[in-house]
C-alpha positions in Angstrom: 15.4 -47.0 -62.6 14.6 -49.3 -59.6 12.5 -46.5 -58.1 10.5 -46.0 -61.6 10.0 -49.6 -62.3 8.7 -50.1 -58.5 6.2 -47.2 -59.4 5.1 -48.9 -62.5 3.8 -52.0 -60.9 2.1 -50.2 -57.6 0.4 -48.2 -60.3 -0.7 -51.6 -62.4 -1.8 -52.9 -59.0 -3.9 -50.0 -58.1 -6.7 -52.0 -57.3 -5.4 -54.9 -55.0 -6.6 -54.5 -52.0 -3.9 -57.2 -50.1 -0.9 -54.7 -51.8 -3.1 -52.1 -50.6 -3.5 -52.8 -46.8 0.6 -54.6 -46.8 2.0 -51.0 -48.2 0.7 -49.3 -44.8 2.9 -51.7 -43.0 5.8 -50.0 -44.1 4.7 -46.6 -44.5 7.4 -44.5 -41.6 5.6 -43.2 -38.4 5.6 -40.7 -36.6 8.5 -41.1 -33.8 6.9 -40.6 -30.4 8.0 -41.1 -26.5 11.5 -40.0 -25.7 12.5 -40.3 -29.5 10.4 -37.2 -30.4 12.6 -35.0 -28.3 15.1 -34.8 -31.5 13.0 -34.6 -34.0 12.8 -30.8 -34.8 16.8 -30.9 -34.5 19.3 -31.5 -37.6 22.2 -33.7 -37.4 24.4 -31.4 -37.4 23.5 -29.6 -34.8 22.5 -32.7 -32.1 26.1 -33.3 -33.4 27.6 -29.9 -31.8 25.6 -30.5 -28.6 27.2 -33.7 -28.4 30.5 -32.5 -29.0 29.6 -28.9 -26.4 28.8 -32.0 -23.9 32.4 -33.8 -23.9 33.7 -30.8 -24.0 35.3 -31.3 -27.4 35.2 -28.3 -29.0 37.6 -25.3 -28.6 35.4 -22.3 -28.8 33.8 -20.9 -25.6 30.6 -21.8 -25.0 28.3 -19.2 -23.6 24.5 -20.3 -23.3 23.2 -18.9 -26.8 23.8 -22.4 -28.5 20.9 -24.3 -29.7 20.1 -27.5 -27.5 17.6 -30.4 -27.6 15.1 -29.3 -25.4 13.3 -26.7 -23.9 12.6 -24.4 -20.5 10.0 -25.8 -18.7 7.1 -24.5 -16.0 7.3 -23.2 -13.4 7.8 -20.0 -14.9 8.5 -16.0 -13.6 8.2 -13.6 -16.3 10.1 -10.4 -16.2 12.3 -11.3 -12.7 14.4 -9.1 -11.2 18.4 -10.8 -9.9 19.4 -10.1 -6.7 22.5 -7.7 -6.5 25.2 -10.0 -6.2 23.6 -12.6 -8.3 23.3 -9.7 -11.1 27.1 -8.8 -10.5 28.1 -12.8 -11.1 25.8 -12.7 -14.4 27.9 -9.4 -15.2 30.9 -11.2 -14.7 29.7 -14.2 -16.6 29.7 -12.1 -19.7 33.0 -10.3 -19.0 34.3 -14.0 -19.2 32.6 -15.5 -21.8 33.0 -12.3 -24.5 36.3 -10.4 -24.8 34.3 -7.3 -24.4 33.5 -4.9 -21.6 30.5 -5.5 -19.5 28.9 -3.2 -17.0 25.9 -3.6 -14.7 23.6 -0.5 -15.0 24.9 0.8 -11.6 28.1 1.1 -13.1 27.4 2.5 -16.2 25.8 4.9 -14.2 29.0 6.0 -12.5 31.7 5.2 -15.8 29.8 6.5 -18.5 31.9 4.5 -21.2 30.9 3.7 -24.9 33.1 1.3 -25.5 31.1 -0.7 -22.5 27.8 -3.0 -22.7 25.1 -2.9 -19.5 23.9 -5.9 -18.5 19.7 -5.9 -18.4 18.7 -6.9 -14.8 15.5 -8.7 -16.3 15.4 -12.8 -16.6 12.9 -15.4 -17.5 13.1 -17.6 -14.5 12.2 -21.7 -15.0 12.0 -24.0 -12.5 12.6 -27.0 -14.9 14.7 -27.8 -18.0 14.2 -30.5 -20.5 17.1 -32.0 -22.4 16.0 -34.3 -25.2 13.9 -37.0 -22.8 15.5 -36.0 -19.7 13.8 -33.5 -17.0 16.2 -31.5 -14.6 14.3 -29.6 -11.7 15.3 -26.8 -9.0 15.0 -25.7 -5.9 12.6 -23.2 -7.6 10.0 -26.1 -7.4 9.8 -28.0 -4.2 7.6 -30.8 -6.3 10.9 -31.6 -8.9 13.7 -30.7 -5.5 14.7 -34.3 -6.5 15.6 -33.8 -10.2 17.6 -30.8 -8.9 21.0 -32.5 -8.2 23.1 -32.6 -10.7 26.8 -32.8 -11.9 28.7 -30.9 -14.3 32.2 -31.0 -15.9 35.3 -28.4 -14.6 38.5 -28.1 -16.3 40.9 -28.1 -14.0 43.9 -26.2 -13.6 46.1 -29.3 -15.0 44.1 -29.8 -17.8 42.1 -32.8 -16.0 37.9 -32.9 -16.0 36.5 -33.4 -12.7 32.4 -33.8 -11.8 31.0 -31.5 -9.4 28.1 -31.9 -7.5 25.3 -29.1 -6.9 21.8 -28.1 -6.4 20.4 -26.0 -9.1 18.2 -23.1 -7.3 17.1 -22.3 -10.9 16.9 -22.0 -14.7 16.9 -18.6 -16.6 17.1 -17.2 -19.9 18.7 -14.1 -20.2 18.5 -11.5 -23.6 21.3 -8.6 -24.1 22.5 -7.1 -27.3 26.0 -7.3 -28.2 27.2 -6.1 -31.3 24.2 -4.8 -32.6 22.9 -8.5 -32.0 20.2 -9.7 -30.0 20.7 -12.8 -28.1 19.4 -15.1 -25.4 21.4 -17.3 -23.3 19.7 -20.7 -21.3 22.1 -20.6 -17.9 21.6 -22.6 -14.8 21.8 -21.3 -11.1 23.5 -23.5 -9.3 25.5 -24.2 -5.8 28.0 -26.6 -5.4 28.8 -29.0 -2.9 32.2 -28.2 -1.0 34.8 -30.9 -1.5 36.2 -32.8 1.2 39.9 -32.0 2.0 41.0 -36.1 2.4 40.6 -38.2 -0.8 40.2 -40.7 1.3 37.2 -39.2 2.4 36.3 -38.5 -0.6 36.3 -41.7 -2.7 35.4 -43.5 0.8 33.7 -46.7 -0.6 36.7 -47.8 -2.9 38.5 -51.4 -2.8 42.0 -52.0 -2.8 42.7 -48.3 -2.8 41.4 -47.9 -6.6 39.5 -45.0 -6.5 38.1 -45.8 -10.2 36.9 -49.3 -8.2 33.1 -47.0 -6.9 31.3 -44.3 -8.1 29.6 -43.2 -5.2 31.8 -39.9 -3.5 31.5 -37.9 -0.2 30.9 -34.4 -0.2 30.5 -31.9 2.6 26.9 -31.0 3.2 27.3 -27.6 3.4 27.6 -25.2 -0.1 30.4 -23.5 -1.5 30.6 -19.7 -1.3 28.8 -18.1 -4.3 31.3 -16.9 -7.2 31.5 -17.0 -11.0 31.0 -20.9 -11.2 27.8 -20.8 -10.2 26.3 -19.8 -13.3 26.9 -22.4 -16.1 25.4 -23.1 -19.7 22.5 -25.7 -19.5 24.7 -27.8 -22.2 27.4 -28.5 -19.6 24.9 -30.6 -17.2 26.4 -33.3 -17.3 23.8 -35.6 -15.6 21.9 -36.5 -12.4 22.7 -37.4 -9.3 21.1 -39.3 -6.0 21.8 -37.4 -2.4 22.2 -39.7 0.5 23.2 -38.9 4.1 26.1 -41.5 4.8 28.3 -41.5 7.9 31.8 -42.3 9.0 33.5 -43.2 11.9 33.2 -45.1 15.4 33.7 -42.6 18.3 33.2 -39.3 16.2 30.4 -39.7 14.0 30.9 -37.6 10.7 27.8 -36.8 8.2 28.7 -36.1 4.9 26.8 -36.1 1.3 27.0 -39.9 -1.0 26.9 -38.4 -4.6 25.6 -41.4 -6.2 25.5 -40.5 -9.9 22.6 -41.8 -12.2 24.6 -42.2 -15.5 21.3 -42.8 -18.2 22.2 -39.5 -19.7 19.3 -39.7 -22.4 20.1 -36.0 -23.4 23.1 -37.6 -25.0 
């Protein structure tokens, strides 16, 4: 009724002018900047990536999930992995899925039915926008800052831990499984080594409270490549500043400062 009677006297009113020229005022707008990044995006699911970020849900998530975002230039069409990065991709399905996945050389030799083959074919991206924020790669030298980044690890006590890394690049991979075509948004990545002392590690605290600085020492050197390297774009957690820092008097020691950047706009 409130709705109907409003109606009634914009219609008598048709021909002010003032009314006119104050309804515009109040007319909604088109969201733009940052804002627009969630706009095609329903509630429900900005809810889920939400949810996929704090690691609050208890399915596995695999890369095929909807995000906020969007691959970005530079882009390689039709690129082909190198071997062993093709066998971790291979073992990145076998984990994700409780199915049986085989690269094509094996297929070759264990003609199974019961067994999927892994295409060898990516789309590669050198950039990776989530909602307003823009992650880069090693793949571009012109975004090599945007490519340090943390992400979330479940420990083997149960515990979340950030890691650092250097993304080398984005790709998005399509295979059929179970009659069903999809594509999954994963992020090459190599990670930081960890430094064997937590005192090291958390080198900047005060009073021995290692929740008392955020900035962490890591070794400069890169972990050997296994399964971990490849990770869904929705567990980036965010970015991070790289920064030579030094200890000691008589022995010098370099090491990496992590020095996180905790906007998060994706969230």
């Amino acid at each position: 009724m409130q709705h109907w009677r409003l109606d009634d006297l914009i219609s008598a009113q048709s021909n002010n002018t003032k009314l006119a020229e104050a309804l515009k005022l109040i007319q909604p707008r088109a969201t733009s900047g940052s804002l627009a990044a969630n706009d095609n995006f329903e509630f429900a699911e900005l809810c889920q990536f939400r949810k996929i970020f704090l690691q609050e849900v208890d399915d596995t998530i695999v890369g095929s999930e909807p995000f906020p975002g969007e691959m970005l230039t530079p882009c390689r069409n039709r690129v082909a992995l190198p071997d062993n990065i093709y066998q971790i991709l291979t073992d990145y399905y076998n984990n994700a899925y409780e199915l049986q996945f085989v690269t094509i050389a094996d297929s070759i030799l264990n003609s199974s039915g019961n067994s999927i083959v892994v295409p060898n074919m990516v789309e590669q991206f050198g950039r990776v926008r989530i909602a307003a924020e823009i992650f880069g790669s090693a793949m571009s030298s012109r975004y090599l800052k945007n490519a340090f980044v943390l992400a979330k690890f479940i420990q083997n006590d149960g515990t979340t831990d950030l890691f650092p890394g250097q993304v080398q690049y984005y790709f998005e991979h399509t295979i059929r499984i179970l009659g069903e075509s999809k594509t999954h948004r994963l992020a090459f990545i190599r990670w930081y080594r960890k430094v064997t002392d937590w005192r090291i590690r958390f080198y900047t605290r005060i009073d021995e409270n290692e929740e008392s600085s955020n900035i962490e020492l890591w070794q400069n050197d890169f972990c050997d490549l296994s399964r971990d390297c490849l990770i869904p774009i929705h567990y980036i957690y965010s970015r991070f500043v790289s920064c030579k820092f030094e200890t000691g008097k008589k022995k010098i020691v370099a090491y990496k400062a992590v020095i996180p950047i905790n906007r998060q706009f994706h969230l």
